[in-house]
N, C-alpha and C positions, 0 to 999 in steps of 0.2 A: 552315029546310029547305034552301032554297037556298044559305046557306054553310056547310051540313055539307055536300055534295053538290062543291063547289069546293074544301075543303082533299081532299077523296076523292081529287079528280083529279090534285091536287098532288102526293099522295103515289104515286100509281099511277104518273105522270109519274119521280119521283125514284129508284122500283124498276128500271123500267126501263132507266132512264139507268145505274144498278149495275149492272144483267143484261148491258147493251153492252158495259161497260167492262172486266168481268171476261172477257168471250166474247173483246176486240180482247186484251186481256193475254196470254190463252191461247195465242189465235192465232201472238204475235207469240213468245210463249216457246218454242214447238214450231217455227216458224221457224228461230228460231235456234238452237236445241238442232240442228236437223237441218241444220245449216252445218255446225257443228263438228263432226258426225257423218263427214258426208263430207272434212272435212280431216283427220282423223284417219285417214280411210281412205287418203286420195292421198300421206301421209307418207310420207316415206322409210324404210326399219327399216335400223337399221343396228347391229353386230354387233364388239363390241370384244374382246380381253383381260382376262382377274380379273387376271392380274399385269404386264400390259403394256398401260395402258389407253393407251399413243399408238400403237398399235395398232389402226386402226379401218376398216373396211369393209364394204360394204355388199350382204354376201348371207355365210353359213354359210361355216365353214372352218375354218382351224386357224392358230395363231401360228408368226410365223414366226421369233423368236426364243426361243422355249420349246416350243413343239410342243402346246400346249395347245388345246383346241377352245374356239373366240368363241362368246360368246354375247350375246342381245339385250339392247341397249341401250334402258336404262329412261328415258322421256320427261319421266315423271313426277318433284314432286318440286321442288325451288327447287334452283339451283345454288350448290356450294358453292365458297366466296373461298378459293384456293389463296395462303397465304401462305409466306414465305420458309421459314418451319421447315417447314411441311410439304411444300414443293417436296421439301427432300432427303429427305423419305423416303419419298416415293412413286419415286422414281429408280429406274430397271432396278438389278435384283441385280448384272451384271455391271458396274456403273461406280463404286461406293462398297462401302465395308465399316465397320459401326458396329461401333468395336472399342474398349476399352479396351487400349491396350500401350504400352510403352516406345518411346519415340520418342526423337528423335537431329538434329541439324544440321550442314549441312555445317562442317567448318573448315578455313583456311586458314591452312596450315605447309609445313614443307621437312622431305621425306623421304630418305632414302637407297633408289634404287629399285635391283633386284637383276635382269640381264631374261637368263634362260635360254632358246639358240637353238642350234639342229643347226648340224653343217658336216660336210665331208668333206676330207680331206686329198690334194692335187693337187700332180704337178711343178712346180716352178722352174723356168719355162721360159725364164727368164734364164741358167739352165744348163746349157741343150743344145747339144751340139757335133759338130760335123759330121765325119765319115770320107770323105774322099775317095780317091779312087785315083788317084796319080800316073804311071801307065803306062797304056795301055788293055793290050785281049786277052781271051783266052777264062777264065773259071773253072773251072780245073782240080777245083776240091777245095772244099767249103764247110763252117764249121763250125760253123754256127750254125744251129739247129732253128726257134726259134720266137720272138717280137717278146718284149720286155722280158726278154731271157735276159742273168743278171749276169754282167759282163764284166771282167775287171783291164787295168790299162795294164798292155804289152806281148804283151798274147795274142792269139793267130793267127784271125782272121779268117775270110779265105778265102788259098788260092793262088792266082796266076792265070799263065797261058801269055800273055805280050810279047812277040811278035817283034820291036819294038822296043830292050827289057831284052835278049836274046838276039845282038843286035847290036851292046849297047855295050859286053856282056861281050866279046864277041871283039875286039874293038877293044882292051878294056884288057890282055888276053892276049896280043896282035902285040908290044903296045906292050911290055909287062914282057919280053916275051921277047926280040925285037929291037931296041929301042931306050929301055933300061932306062937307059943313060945320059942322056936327052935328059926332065932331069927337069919342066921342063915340058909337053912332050906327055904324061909318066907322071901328072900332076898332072891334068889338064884331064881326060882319059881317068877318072879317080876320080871328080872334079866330077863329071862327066855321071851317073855312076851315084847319086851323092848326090841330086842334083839330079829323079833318077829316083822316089828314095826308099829306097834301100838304104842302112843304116846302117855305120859303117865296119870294125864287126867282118864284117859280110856281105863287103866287100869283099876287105878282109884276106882272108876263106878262100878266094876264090875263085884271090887271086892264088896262095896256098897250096898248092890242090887241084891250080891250073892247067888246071880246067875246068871251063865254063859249067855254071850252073842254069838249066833250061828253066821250071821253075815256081818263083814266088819268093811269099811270104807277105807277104799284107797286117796289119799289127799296127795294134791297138787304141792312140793314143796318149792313153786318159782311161780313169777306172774308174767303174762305174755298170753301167747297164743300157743294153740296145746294141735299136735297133727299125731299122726300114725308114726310108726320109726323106722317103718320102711319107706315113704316119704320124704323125697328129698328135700331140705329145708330152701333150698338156692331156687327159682325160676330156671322150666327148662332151656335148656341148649339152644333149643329152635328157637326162642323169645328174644334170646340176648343176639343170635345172629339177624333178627328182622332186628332189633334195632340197630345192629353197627351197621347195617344197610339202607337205615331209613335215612333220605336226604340227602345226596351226592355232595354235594355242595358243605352239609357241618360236617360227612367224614371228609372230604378230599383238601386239599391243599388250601380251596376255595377257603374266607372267612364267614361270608356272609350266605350260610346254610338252613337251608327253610326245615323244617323237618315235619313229613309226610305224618300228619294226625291221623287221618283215617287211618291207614297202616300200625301206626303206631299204639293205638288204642288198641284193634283187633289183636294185636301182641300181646299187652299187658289185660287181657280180657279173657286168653284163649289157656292159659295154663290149665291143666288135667286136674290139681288138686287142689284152686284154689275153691273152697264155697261143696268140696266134694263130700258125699256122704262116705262116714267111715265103714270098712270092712268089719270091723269085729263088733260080734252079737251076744247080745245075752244068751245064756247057756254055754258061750265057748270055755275051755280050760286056758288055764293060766300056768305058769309051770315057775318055782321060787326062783328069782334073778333075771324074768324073764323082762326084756324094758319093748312094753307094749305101746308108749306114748313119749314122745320129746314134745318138750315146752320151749320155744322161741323167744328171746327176750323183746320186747315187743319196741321198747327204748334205746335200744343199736341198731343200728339202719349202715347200710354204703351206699352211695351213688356209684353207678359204672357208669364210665365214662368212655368213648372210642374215639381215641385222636390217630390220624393218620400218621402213618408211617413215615412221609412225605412232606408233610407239614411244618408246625411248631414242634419244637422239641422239648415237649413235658419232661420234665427231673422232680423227682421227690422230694416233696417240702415245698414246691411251686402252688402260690395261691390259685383258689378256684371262686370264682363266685356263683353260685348255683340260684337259679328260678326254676321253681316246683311248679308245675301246671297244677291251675290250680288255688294255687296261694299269692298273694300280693306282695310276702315280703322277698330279700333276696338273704340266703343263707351262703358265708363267711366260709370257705373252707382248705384244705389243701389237697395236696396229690399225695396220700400212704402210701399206695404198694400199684405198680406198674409193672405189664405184661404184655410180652408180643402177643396176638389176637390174628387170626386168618379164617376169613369168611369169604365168599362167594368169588374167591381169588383174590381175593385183595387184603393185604395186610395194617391191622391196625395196633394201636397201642391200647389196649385196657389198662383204663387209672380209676384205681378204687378210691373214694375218698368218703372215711367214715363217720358218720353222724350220730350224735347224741341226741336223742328223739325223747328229751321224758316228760314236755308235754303232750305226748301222742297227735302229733297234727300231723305227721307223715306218713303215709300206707304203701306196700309192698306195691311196684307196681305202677305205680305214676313216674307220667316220662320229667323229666328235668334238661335244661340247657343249661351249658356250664360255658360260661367267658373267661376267657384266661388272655390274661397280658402279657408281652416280653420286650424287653428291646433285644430286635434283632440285628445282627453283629454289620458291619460295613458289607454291603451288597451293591449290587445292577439292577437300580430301578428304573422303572419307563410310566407314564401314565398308562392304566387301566383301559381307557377310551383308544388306546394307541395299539390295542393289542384285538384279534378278531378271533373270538373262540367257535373254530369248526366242528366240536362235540371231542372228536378223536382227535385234532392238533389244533394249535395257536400258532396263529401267524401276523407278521406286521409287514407293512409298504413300507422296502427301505427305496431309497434314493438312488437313481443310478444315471447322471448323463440328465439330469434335466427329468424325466420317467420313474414311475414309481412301478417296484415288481412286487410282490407275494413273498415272505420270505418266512420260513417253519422256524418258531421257538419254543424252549421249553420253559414253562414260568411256573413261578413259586408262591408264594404266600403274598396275599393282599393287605394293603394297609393305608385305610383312609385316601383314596384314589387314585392308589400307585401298586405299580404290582412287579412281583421280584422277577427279572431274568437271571437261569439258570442257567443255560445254554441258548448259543445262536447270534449275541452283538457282544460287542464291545463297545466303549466309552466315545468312539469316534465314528460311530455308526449313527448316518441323520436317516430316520423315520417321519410318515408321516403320526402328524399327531391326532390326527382322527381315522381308524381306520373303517370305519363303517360308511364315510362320505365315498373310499372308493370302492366300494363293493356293488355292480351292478342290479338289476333286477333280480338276475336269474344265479346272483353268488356263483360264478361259475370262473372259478380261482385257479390256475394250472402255478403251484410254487414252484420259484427256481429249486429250494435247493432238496438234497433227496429227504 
């Protein structure tokens, strides 16, 4: 009885000690359940992109390179091992394109480049010559209207009143009449009037008439076109910079340059003196040696020309072939005299190239496009079609992994559907060969590199 009564206890004892141990388990479960209760609660929620999951912050809103509304970011879950294959295709849509196409590599040869650029046709101002007047006095008579009025050697001018000229006429008249014998004073007496500027059949009728001319005529001795000598014989400044500016494309690097007619007319249209009337009047004085008029030779002409600094590289003595708007035929010429040129920030090459005009069929002023050929030396070329001009850069889809990215180059001179890399590939670099098939709607291009 008594050790039935002692295992009793044993076992009452051992229930117990279960009942404890389940009660402290419980305890210690609900504990800690209600830890992580509350750290679940003090989490941060944060709020990403479906299509741009590097895109992430931390309260509601919208993408800011899609426009799409964020939504919460799942805690839950094991985190997934981003490996190299699948880096590239979770990539933003704007940086890759998985494309099957024909692809292409730069190569390097020697082309023949062809670079079409505007010019305007301008005086020779190596052949402007000056009118002086070798007696002074008042301008009787004038017969000239307006600046670049065409002129022939020996045409009358203006007249003008010399009291000077009026006094050597009478001297030569005493002379011939009084002491006609005395044929050095008859002599010196002519001189003077030579010396004046009267020619000697002028002289001759005077002795003829036997009396003085009060007005005597100033003649032209050049033919051309006759202006003012203040007057600059050149097209101004502002002329020559709208044309190194007219048509992006014939100044830049570009070959095939359209060049802006409207513009370009309003230029060759807008000069101060050309069709001006002249400032001096009858009744003005004249004063002896004073040069009132230059005469233009109307049969020396230049072309200016404006090649890019960037471009072709014009050398003197480099043929030019020139089309005159205007004229049908094409005029044969070369590069004379080349000049650095800087306009509206951008530097060009002025190439004068000068014309002999003595059929008169060329006028100051008419625009001209000049072609000029080279072979250009061993380069990095890529097709044309391969290259995507952004305005501000050029870019091409190189290859990367199967994926095509955006990649910034800098290109050079075009030539018959190929176009130069200066910067950005090398010889072992596969592009694709059309890059406008991968350009979206919306051209919304993010290039790799800076």
């Amino acid at each position: 009885m008594k050790s039935y009564w002692k295992s009793k206890m044993v076992t009452i004892r051992k229930t117990n000690l279960a009942t404890v141990m389940m009660i402290l388990a419980i305890l210690f479960y609900a504990c800690t359940s209600g830890k992580n209760g509350e750290r679940s609660v003090h989490e941060a929620v944060e709020y990403t992109c479906a299509m741009h999951p590097q895109v992430v912050q931390d309260k509601p809103g919208t993408c800011p390179i899609c426009g799409m509304e964020l939504v919460k970011k799942s805690n839950g879950g094991n985190e997934m091992v981003i490996t190299e294959d699948i880096k590239d295709l979770i990539k933003p849509t704007n940086t890759s394109v998985v494309a099957k196409i024909q692809t292409t590599r730069a190569t390097r040869k020697t082309l023949t480049v062809s670079t079409v650029t505007p010019g305007i046709i301008n005086y020779d101002t190596r052949k402007t010559y000056s009118v002086p007047v070798r007696f002074g006095g008042r301008i009787e008579k004038l017969f000239l209207k307006y600046n670049y009025q065409p002129i022939k050697i020996g045409q009358v001018i203006m007249e003008v009143y010399s009291p000077e000229l009026l006094t050597a006429q009478r001297e030569l008249l005493y002379v011939a009449h009084e002491q006609a014998e005395d044929k050095q004073i008859f002599e010196s007496a002519k001189q003077k009037l030579i010396l004046l500027g009267l020619t000697t059949e002028q002289i001759e009728k005077i002795i003829t008439v036997g009396k003085e001319t009060f007005a005597f005529p100033v003649l032209s001795p050049y033919s051309g076109y006759i202006i003012e000598s203040t007057i600059s014989a050149e097209l101004p400044q502002s002329i020559q910079s709208q044309v190194a500016s007219m048509g992006s494309g014939g100044m830049s690097k570009r070959t095939n340059g359209g060049m802006q007619t409207s513009a370009a007319m309003t230029a060759s249209s807008s000069a101060p003196s050309l069709g001006q009337q002249i400032s001096i009047r009858e009744g003005m004085y004249v004063t002896t040696g004073q040069s009132v008029f230059k005469v233009i030779d109307d049969t020396r002409l230049w072309a200016e020309l404006y090649f890019s600094s960037e471009g072709i590289q014009i050398r003197k003595g480099d043929q030019i072939e020139l089309q005159v708007k205007g004229l049908n035929e094409t005029i044969s010429s070369r590069a004379d005299f080349i000049q650095p040129f800087f306009s509206e920030g951008k530097q060009f090459l002025q190439v004068r190239s000068y014309l002999n005009d003595s059929k008169n069929t060329l006028r100051v002023g008419q625009l001209v496009t000049a072609h000029v050929s080279q072979s250009r030396t061993q380069a990095l070329w890529i097709p044309k079609k391969a290259v995507l001009d952004l305005g501000v850069q050029q870019i091409v889809f190189l290859k990367n992994k199967g994926t095509f990215a955006p990649y910034k180059v800098k290109t050079g001179v075009e030539s018959d559907g190929w176009i130069e890399i200066i910067e950005g590939l090398d010889e072992t670099s596969e592009i694709a060969i059309n890059a406008q098939y991968l350009v979206d709607s919306e051209s919304f291009i993010k290039v790799m590199n800076p």
